[in-house]
C-alpha positions in Angstrom: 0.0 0.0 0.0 3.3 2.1 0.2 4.8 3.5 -3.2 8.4 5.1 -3.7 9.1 8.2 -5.3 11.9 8.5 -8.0 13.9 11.4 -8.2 13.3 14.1 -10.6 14.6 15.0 -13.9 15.6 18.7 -14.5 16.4 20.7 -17.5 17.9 24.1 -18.5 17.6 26.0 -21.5 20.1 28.4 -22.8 18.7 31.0 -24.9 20.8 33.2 -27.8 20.6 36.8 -27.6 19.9 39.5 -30.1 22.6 42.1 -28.7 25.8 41.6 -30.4 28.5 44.2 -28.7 30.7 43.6 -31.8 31.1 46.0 -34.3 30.9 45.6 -38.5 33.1 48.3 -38.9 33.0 52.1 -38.5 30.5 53.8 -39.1 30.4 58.0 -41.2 27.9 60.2 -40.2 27.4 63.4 -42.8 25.6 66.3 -43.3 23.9 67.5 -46.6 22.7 71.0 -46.2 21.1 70.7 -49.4 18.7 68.2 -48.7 18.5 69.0 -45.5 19.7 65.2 -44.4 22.2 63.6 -42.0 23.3 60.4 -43.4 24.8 56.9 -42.1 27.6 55.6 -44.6 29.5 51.7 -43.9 33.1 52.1 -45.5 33.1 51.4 -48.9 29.3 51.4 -49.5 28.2 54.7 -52.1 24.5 54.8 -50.6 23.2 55.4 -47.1 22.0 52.1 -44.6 20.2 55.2 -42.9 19.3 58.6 -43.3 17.4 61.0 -41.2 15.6 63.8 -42.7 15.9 67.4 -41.2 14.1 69.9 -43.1 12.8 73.1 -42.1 9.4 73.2 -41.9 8.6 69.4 -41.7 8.6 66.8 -39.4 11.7 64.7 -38.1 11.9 61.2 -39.6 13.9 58.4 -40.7 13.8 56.9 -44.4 15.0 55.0 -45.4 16.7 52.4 -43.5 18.7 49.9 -45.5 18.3 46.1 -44.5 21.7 45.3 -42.7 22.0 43.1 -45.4 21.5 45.3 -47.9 18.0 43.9 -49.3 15.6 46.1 -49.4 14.0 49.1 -48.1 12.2 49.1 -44.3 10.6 51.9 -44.1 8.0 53.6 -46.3 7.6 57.7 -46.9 3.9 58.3 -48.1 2.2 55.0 -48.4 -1.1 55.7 -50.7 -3.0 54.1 -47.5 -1.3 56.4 -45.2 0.2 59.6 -46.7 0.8 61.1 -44.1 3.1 58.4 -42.2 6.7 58.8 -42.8 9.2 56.1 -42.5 10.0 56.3 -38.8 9.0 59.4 -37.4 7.0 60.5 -33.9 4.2 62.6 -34.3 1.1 62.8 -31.4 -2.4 62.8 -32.5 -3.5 65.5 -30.2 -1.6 68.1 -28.5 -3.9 71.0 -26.9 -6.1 70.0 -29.6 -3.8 70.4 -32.6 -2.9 67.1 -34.4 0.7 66.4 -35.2 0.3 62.6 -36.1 -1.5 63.5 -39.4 0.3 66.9 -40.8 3.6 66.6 -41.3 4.2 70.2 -42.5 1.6 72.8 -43.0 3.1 74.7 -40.3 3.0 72.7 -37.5 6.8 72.2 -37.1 9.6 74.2 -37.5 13.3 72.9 -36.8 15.4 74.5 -34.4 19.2 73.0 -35.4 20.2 69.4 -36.4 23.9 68.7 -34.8 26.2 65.6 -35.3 27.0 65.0 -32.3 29.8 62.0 -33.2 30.2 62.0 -36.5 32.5 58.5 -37.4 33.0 55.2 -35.0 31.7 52.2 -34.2 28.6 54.0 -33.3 27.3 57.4 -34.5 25.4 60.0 -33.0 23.1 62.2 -33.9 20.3 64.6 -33.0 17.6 67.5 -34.3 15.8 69.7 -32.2 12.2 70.8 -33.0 9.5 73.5 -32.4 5.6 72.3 -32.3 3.6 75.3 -33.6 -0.2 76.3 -32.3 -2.7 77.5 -35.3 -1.0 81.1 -34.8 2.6 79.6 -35.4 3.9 80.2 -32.3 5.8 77.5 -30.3 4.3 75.1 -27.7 6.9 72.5 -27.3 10.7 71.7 -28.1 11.3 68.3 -29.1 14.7 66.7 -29.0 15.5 63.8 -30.4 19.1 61.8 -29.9 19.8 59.2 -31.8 22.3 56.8 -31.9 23.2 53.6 -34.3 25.6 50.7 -34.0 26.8 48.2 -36.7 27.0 44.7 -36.2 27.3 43.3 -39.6 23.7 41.3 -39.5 21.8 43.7 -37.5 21.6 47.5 -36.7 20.8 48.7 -32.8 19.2 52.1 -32.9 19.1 54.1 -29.3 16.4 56.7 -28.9 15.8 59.3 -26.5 13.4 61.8 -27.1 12.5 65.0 -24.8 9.7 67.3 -25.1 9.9 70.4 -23.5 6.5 72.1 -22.7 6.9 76.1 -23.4 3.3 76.5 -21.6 0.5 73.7 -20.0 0.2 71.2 -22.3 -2.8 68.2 -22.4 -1.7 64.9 -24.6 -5.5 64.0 -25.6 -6.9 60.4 -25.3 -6.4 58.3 -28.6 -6.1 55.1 -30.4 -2.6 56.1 -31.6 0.2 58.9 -31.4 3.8 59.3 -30.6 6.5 56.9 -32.1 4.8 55.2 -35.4 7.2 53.2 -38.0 5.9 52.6 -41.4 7.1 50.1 -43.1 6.7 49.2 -47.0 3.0 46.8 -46.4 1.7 45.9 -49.3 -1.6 43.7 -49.5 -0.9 40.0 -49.6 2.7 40.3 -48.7 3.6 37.5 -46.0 4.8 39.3 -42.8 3.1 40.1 -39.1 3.1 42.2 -36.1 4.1 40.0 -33.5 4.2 41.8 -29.4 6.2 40.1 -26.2 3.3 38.2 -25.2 3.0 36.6 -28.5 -0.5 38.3 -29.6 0.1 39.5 -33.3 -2.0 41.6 -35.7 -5.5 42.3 -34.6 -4.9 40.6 -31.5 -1.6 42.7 -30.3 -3.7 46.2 -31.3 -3.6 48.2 -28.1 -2.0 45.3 -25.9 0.9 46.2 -23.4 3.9 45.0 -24.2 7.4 45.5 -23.5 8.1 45.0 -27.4 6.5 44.8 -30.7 8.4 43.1 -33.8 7.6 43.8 -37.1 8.6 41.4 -39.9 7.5 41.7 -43.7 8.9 39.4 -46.4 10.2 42.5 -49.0 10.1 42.2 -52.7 13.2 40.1 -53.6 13.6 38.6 -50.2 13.5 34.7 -49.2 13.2 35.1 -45.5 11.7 38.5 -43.7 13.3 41.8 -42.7 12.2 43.3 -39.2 12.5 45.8 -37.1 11.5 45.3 -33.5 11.1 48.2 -30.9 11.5 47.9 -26.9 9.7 49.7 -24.3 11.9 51.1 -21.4 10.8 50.8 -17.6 11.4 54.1 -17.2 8.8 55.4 -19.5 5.8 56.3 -18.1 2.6 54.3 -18.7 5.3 51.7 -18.8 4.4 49.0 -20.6 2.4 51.0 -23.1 -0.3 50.1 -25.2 0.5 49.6 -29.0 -1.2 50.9 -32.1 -1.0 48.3 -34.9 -3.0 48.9 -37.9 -4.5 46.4 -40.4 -1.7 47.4 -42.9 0.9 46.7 -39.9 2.0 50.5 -39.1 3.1 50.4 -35.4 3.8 51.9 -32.6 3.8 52.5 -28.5 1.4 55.0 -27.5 0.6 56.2 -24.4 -2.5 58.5 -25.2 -4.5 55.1 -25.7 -4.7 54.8 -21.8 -5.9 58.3 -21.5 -5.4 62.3 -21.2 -1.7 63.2 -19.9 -0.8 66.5 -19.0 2.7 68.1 -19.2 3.1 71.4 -17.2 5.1 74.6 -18.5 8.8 74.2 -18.0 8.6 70.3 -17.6 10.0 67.9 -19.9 9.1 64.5 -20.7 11.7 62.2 -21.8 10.9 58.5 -23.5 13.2 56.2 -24.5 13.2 53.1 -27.0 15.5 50.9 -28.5 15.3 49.5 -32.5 16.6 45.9 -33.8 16.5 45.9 -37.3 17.8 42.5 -39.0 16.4 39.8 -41.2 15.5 36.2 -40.9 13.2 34.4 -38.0 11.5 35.9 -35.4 13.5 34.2 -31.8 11.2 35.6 -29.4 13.0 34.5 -26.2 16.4 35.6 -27.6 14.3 39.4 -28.3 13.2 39.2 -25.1 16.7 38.8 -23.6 18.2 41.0 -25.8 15.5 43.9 -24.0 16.6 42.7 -20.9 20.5 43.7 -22.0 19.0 46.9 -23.2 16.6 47.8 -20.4 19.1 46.1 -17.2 15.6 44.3 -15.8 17.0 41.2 -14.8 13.4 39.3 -14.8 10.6 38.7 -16.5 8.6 39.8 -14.0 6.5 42.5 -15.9 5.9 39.6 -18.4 3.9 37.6 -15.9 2.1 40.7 -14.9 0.8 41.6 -18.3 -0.3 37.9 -18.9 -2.4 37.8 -15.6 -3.7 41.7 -16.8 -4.8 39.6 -19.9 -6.3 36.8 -18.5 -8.4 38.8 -16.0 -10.0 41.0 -19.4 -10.6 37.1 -21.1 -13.8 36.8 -21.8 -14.5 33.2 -21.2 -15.5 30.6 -24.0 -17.4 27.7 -23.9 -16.1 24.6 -25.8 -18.1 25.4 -28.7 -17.3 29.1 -28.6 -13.8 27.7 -28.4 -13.7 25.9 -31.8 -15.2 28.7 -33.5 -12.7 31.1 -33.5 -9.7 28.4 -34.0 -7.9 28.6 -37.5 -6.5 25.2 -38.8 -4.5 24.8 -42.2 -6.5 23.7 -45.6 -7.8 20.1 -45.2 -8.0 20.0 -41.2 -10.7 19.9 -38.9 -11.4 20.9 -35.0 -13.9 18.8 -33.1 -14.6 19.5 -29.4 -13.8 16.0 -28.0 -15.0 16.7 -24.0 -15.5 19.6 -21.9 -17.6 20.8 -18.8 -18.9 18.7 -17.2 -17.7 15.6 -18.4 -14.5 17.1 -17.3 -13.4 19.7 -14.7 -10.1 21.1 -13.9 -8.1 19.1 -16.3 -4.3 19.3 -15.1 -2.9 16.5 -17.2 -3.7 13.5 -19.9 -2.2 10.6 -21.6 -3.7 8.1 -24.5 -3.7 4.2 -23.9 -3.4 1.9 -26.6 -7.1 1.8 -27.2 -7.2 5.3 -28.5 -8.6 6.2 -24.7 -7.8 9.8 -23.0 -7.0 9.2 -19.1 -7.2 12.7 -17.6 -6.2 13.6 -14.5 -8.6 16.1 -12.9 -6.9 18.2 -9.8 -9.0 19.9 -7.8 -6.2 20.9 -4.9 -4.6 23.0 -6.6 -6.0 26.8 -6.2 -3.2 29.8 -6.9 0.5 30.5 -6.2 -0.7 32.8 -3.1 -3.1 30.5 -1.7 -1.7 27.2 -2.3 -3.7 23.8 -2.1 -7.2 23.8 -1.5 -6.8 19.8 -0.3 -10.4 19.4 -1.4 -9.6 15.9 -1.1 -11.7 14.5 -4.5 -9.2 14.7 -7.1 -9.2 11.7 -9.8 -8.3 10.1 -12.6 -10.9 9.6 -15.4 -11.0 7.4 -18.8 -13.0 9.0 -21.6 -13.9 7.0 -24.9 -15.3 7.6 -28.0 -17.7 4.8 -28.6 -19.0 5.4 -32.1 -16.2 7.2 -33.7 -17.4 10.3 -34.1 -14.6 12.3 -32.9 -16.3 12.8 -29.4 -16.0 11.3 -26.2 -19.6 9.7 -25.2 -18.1 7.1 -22.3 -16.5 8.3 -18.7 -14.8 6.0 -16.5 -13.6 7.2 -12.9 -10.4 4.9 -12.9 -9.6 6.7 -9.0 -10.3 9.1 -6.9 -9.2 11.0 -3.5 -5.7 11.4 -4.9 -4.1 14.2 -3.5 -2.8 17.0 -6.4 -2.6 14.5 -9.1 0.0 16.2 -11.8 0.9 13.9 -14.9 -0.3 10.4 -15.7 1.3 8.0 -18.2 -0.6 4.0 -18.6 1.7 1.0 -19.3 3.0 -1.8 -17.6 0.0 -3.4 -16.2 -1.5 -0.3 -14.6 -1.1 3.8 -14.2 1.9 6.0 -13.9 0.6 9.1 -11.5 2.9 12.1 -10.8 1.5 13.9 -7.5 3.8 15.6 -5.6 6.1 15.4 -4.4 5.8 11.1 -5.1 6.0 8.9 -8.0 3.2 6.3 -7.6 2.5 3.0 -9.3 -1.5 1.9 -9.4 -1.9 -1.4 -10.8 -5.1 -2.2 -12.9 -4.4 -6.2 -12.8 -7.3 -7.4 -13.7 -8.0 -4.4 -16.6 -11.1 -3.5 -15.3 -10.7 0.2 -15.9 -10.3 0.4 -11.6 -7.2 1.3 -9.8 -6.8 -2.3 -8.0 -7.0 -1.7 -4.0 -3.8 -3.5 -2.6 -1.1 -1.3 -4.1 2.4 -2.9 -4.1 1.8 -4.8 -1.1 4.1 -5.9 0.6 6.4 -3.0 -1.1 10.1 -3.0 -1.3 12.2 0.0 -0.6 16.2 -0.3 -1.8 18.6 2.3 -1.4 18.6 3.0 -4.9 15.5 4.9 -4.0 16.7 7.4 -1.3 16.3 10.9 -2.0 19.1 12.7 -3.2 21.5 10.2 -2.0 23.3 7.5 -4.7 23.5 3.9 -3.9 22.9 2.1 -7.2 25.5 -0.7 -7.2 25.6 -3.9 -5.5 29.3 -3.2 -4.7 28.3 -0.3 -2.9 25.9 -2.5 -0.8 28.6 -5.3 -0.4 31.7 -2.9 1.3 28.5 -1.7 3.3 29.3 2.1 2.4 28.6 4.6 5.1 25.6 6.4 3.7 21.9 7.0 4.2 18.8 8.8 3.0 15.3 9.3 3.2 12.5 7.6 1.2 9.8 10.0 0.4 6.3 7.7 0.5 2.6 7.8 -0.3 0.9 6.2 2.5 -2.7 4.8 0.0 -4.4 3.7 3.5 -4.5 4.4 7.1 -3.6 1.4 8.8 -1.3 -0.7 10.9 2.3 -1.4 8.7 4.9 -4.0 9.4 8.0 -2.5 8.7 11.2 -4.6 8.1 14.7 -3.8 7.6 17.4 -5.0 6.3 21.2 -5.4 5.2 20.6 -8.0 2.6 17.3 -8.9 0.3 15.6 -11.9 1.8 16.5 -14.1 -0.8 20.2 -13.6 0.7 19.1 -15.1 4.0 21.9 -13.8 5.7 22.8 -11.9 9.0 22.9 -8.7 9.3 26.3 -8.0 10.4 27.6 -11.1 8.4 30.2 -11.0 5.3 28.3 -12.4 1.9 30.4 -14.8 -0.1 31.8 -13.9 -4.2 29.3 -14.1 -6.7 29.4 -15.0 -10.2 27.7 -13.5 -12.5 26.8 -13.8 -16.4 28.5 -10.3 -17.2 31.2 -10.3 -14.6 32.2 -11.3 -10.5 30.8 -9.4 -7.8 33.5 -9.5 -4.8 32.7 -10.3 -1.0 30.8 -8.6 0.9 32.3 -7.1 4.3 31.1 -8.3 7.9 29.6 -4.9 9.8 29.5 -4.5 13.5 26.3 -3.7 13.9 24.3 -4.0 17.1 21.0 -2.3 16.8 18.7 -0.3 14.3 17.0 2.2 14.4 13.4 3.9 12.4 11.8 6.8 12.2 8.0 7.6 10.4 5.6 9.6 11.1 5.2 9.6 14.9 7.4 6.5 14.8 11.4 7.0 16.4 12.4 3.4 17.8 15.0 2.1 18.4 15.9 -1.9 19.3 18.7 -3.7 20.2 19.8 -7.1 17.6 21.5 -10.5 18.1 24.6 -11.1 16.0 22.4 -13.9 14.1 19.1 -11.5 13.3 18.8 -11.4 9.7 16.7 -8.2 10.0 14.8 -5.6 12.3 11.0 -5.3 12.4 9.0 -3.0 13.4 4.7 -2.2 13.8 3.5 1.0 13.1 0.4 3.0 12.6 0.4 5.4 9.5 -2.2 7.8 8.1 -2.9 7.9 4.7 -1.3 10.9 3.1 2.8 11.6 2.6 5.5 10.4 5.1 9.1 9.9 5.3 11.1 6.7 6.1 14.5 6.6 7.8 16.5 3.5 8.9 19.4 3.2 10.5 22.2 0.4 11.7 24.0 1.2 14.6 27.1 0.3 16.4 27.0 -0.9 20.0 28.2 2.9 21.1 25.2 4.0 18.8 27.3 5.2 15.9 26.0 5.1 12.7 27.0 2.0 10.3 24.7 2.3 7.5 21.2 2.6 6.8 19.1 -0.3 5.7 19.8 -0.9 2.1 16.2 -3.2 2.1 13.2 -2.4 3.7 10.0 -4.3 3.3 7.1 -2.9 3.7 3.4 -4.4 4.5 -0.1 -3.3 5.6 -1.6 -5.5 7.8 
């Protein structure tokens, strides 16, 4: 009625990253007075990866940026769908009323200077400094924006901070969209998506938080797609923002979709973001590590806060409700095989080989905070489909009163049942879909089963090593257990302290085994801590104790006359009575 538990497997996973600190080369930074453009030049390239336009009387932006490997175009000036968007560019929707996402020019901006700041290196630096204008074309804000670009060969990093300045009381309107906005070259039926940290896209991702959005778009000419991804800082406020994608993939973090935002005269806002531009797959968890570099946050913390903001706004779905808004590939179909009530609180499932589901349904387990509920009517449950219509029609209960079952696997004769912390065996002998009621009894411990502590080979048993552990158990019953320890199996029939004679075996010779000196033994479980004096010829200790159902631990111990430790009991049988 006793099962052992195995010890756990555990795995690691070692994620790439997207921040590379070496450089391609160095990078020239010019000026064209003409054109009114500041312009990023590799060595021995003729055209611009990057160039920022700086005229007079028109808003900031950047267009266009180069693919790092020189395919394609990112960013888009004037799309027919959007004229007014421009490459990459910031522009809020309403400021006092006057709407600087949608007019460009028209007197609404006027630039103040436009300064290299480092002109060649392994990174440039750059900035331009702007006046917003009211109707009257008089100023209501200075803008700053710094920029600065490094080269890695495969990818460009672009650093941005950007100040506003107010130069009287300024209110940021509520909106769907406004502030930073990148265009990029959409076109209708071209293979690409909008994808956010929390792995929403498109539709779904419009006016989600996120700490970052990537945008990816297979270009004319290009096997694989270009992107550029932009991260959210921590120090930002509405930190993480709400993002604006639209249905031709324009996107971009704006605050005004929580709400109005007011900036007092004389105060200055400052944001800051972060650009990845490269080409190939999207490697979410190596984006998201590479924001970590960027940002310093050392956990992902704000990610878990985000999902549980999500699933709090869920609206829920019935199974039916569930099916109906799944999208399968060309020739595939979703059925709804079970749901409430046939099943509750699924945690875990399996398939026999009958084409059965066993599901294990835990009803203990409740939050992180709160813990177990120890409801106590847990089980595991067999559901068929009799008539082969892709539906489960038959329910079995196999067990129940489990405590916090956690994964199931069938074979062998019976079930497989994770439940925490113990690895249980539940025989079905007979195969009447019912978990048989004598489990493993009599069991058998070995030291090969001790937690944490290795005693795998006989020869380890044979020199009678000094060690010990603890078996962590699953008590199925209450009852009354006979307990019996000892240094050798049964079939053995040997004392306890004797030597055991050579052995040969099919694969090789196992050497003698060493006399021990020991004089008494020693258990503790449960309530259980006895100890008990032995003759040179016992061939074991045994011992009668009352257990609860539920979890215990099992110690043994053999013991020198002084009551020094020898060795713990490498066998223990174990039977209710």
């Amino acid at each position: 009625m006793i099962s052992r538990l195995h010890l756990p497997c555990l795995a690691g996973l070692l994620a790439g990253t997207f921040l590379h600190t070496a450089s391609a080369g160095p990078l020239t930074l010019r000026e064209d007075a003409a054109t009114h453009t500041l312009s990023v030049f590799r060595d021995g390239v003729a055209a611009p990866i990057l160039t920022q336009n700086a005229r007079p009387d028109f808003r900031p932006y950047l267009h266009p940026i180069v693919a790092p490997d020189g395919k394609g175009v990112l960013t888009e000036f004037s799309p027919g769908h959007h004229k007014h968007q421009t490459g990459l560019y910031w522009g809020f929707t309403s400021v006092n009323g006057r709407d600087y996402f949608h007019n460009p020019d028209n007197n609404y901006w006027r630039r103040v200077s436009s300064e290299l700041v480092i002109a060649r290196g392994a990174e440039v630096k750059w900035s331009t400094v702007y006046h917003l204008l009211d109707a009257a074309g008089e100023p209501i804000m200075a803008e700053t924006q710094l920029w600065t670009m490094h080269d890695s060969g495969d990818r460009y990093l672009l650093d941005l901070e950007w100040k506003g300045e107010a130069l009287i009381d300024l209110t940021f309107a509520k909106k769907d969209y406004g502030g930073l906005f990148l265009r990029m070259p959409w076109r209708a039926g071209m293979v690409g998506a909008a994808i956010n940290s929390n792995r929403q896209s498109n539709d779904r991702a419009d006016t989600q938080r996120a700490i970052w959005v990537d945008l990816g778009l297979k270009l004319e000419g290009r096997t694989d797609l270009a992107h550029i991804a932009i991260f959210d800082h921590p120090q930002n406020a509405g930190y993480p923002q709400p993002w604006r994608i639209d249905r031709q993939l324009g996107v971009g973090p704006s605050r005004s979709i929580l709400g109005d935002w007011t900036l007092a005269k004389g105060k200055t806002e400052i944001i800051r973001h972060q650009f990845v531009v490269y080409s190939g797959p999207l490697n979410d968890v190596a984006l998201t590590e590479a924001w970590k570099a960027y940002t310093g946050e050392a956990s992902d913390s704000v990610l878990w806060g985000l999902a549980k903001s999500e699933s709090k706004q869920a609206v829920f779905l019935t199974g039916e409700q569930a099916v109906a808004k799944m999208t399968v590939p060309p020739g595939l179909e979703v059925k709804l095989a079970a749901s409430e009530p046939m099943i509750t609180q699924p945690m875990a499932f399996c398939w026999d080989d009958r084409g059965r589901m066993w599901v294990a349904e835990n009803r203990d387990y409740e939050t992180r905070r709160t813990g177990f509920s120890n409801s106590g009517d847990s089980r595991i449950l067999i559901l068929e489909d009799t008539d082969g219509d892709g539906k489960f029609d038959k329910r079995t209960v196999f067990m129940e009163g489990i405590p916090f079952p956690a994964a199931i696997a069938v074979g062998f004769g019976g079930l497989w049942l994770g439940a925490p912390p113990n690895l249980l065996f539940v025989p079905d002998r007979n195969h009447d879909d019912q978990a048989d009621s004598a489990i493993e009894n009599p069991s058998l411990l070995t030291a090969c089963d001790w937690w944490n502590v290795f005693v795998d080979q006989q020869g380890q048993v044979r020199r009678g090593e000094l060690k010990n552990g603890v078996w962590h158990l699953e008590v199925a019953a209450a009852g009354d257990y006979e307990i019996e320890l000892r240094r050798w199996p049964r079939e053995a029939d040997l004392p306890l302290a004797a030597a055991a004679p050579a052995a040969k075996l099919t694969d090789g010779d196992l050497p003698a085994g060493a006399a021990l000196p020991i004089a008494r033994a020693r258990i503790k479980i449960g309530a259980t801590d006895e100890s008990l004096p032995l003759a040179p010829e016992s061939r074991h200790a045994t011992y009668r104790v009352r257990l609860p159902a539920g979890p215990a631990e099992l110690q043994t111990w053999f013991l020198r006359t002084d009551g020094s430790e020898v060795c713990g009991a490498y066998y223990v049988y174990v039977k209710k009575i």
